[in-house]
N, C-alpha and C positions, 0 to 999 in steps of 0.2 A: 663590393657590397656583399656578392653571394661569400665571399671567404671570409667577411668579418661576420656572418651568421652561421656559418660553419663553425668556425673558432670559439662564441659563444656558445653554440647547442655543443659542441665538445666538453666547453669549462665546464659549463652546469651537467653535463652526462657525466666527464669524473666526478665532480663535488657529490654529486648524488650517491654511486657507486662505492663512494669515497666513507659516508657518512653513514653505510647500510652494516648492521654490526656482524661480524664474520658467522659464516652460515656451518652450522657445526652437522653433520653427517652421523647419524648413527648413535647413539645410544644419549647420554645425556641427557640436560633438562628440556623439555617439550612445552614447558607454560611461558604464557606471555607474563610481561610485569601488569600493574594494575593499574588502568587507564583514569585519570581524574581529570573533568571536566568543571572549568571556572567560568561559572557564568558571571558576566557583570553588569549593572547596565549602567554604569559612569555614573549613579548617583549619588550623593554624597549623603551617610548617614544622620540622622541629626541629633544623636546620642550624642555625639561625640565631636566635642572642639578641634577646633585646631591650635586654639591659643591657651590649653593646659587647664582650661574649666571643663567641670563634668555641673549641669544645670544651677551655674552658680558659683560652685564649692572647686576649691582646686585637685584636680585630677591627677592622681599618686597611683602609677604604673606597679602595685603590689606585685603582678604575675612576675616582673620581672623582679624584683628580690630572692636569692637563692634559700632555701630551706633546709634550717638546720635537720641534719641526719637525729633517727634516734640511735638510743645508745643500744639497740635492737639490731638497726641497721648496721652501724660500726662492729658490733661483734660478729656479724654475718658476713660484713666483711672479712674482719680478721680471720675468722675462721676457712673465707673461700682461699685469702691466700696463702697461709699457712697451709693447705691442705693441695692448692696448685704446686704449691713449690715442692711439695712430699711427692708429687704424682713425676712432676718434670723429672728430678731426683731418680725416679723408680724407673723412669723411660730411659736415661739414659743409663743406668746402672747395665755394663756387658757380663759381670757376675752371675749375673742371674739367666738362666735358659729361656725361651720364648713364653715356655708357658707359665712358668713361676711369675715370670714378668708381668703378665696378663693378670694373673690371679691376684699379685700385690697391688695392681692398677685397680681390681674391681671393689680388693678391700680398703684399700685407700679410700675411693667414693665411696663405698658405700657406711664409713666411716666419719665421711663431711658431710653426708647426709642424715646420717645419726646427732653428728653434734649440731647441725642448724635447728633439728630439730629439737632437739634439749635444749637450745637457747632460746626460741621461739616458748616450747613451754614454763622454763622455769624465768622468763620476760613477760607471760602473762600470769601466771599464778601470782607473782608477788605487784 
């Protein structure tokens, strides 16, 4: 009996040890993640059906429909990747010395930040 109580406070001291995320030493990040606390008290709203009526009227899950992009969005798109793939391009380019490298990288950005911007404004002017 004393050794099958030994064997389990063993399991659960590794499972525990086991499940503790590795302890990093020395410089790195120092903040905890963000603790979120659900409270509940098992009672059932009474909004809300379970059998696909909302007070009556049948209950159509809108949230869950996907939302067309505007045509806003899709050019900010296409701009971010066009402007990724200029940057990837740049990075791996051994042509170029470290710092030229740097400097095409910063005008790169700060060049897809020019044009988000110009499509942002000439998206709302018209």
């Amino acid at each position: 009996m004393k050794k099958m109580i030994a064997v389990l406070l063993g399991i659960m001291f590794i499972t525990g040890v086991s499940a503790r995320p590795a302890a990093h030493i020395g410089g790195g990040f120092h903040g905890g993640g963000r603790t979120t606390v659900i409270v509940g008290g098992g009672l059932y709203s009474p909004f809300y059906s379970p059998f696909g009526f909302y007070y009556g009227y049948p209950f159509y899950p809108y949230a869950s429909v996907p939302v067309q992009p505007s045509k806003l969005d899709l050019q900010i798109e296409g701009i971010k990747n066009d402007y990724s793939d200029k940057i990837k391009s740049a990075k791996m380019d051994d042509s170029l010395t470290r710092q030229e490298r740097r400097q095409t990288i910063r005008t790169l950005k700060s060049d897809r930040d020019n044009a988000i911007l110009d499509a942002k404004k000439s998206y709302y002017k018209s």
